[in-house]
N, C-alpha and C positions, 0 to 999 in steps of 0.2 A: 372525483371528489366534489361534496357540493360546496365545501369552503378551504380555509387556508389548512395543514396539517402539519406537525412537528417529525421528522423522520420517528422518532420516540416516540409511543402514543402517549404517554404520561407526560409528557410535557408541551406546554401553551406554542402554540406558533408563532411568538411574538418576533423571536430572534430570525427566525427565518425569511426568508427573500420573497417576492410577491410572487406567489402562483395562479394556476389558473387559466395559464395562457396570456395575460398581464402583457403587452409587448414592450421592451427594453433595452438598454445597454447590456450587453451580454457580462458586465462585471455584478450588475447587478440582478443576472437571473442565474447561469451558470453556478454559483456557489450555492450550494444549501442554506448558509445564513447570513445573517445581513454583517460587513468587515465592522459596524461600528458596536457589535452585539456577542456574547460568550457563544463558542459552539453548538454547546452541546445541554445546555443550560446550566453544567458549571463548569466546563470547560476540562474537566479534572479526570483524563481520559490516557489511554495508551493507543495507539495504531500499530498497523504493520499491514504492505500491500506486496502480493505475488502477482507478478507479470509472466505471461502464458501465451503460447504461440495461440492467435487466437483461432485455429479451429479446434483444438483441444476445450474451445470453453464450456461447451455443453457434457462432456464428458468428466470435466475437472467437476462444476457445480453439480454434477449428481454424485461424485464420488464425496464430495466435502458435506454433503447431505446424508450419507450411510454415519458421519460422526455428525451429526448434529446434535444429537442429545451432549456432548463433550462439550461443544462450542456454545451453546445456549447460553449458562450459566453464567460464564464470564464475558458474552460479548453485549454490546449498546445495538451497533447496528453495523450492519454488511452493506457496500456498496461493489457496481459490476460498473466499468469502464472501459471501452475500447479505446487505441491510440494507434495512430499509422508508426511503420518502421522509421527509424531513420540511420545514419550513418556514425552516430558519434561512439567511439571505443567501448567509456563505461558508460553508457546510457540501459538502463532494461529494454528498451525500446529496437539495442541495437540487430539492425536487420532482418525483424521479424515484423509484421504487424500484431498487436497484442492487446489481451483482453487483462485490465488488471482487475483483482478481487483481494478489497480493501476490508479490512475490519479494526471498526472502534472496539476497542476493551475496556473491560470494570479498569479503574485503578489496584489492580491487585496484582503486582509482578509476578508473587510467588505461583498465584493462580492461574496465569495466563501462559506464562512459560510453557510449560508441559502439553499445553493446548497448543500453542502457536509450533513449536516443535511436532506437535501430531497433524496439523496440520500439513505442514510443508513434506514430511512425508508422504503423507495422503495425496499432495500434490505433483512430488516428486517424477512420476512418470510420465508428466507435461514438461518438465524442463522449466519448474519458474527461475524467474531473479527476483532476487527482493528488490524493493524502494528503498536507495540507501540512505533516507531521512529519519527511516521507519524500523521498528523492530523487527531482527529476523535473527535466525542462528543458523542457516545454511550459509555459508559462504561460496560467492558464485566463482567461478573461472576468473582469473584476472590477465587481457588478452596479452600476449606475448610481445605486441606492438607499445603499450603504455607501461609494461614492465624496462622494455629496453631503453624508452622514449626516459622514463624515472633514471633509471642508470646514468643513460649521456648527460642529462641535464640538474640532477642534484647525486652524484653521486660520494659523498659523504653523509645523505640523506637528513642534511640541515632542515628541508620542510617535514619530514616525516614524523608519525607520531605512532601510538598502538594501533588505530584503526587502519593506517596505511600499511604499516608493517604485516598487519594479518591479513592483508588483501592483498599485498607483493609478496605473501609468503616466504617474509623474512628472517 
């Protein structure tokens, strides 16, 4: 690029982090925009990201490309991110090395839904997890270790709530 760029081409660079090659603290080159600044230029956005064993990811990104005319419409912009495995129960991360494949959405639920749902399907034969920050409607495995571990330690399920419940398949 010969100057600064907005992930959106429609919109100014302003919010965005310095590029360029610019050398830095990595808090403030790592994010796409700068923490004192709106995301996305109004910030008024949906996400949702699928984690993928990552040698599936060449495979996955050409499959979610046969429905791209689907996901157009309703998305801002698609990010691709690797992450090393690690050991934590419900982590996406756990035990796999992983490629996650992030997408901003219009604010339009009704819209996105049906998308995001054809998505994860479409994805489905890589084994994602979703981000549990992030919108998804597949529900992954919940391992057998943090379901027992929930039992021995809140079992009148004083901490629990819907989201728990449907993830301990209660």
């Amino acid at each position: 690029a010969d100057g600064p760029r907005h992930p959106l081409p429609s919109m100014p660079a302003d919010n965005c982090t310095i590029q360029l090659g610019v050398p830095g603290p990595w808090h403030d080159r790592l994010p796409h925009f700068r923490a004192d600044h709106e995301p996305s230029g109004a910030g008024d956005e949906l996400q949702s990201e699928l984690l993928l064993p990552r040698e599936h990811a060449v495979k996955a990104l050409r499959e979610l490309y046969t429905i791209g005319d689907r996901i157009r419409p309703v998305l801002h912009i698609s990010e691709v991110r690797t992450v090393a495995a690690d050991d934590l129960w419900l982590s996406p991360f756990h035990g796999r090395d992983s490629v996650g494949i992030h997408f901003t959405w219009v604010r339009d639920v009704e819209a996105v839904m049906p998308v995001l749902r054809l998505v994860e399907e479409t994805l489905a034969p890589f084994e994602p997890r979703p981000h549990w920050g992030k919108l998804f409607t597949v529900w992954p495995d919940c391992p057998d270790r943090f379901r027992s571990l929930v039992g021995r330690l809140d079992p009148q399920g004083k901490f629990a709530n819907d989201f728990t419940r449907i993830l301990l398949r209660e």
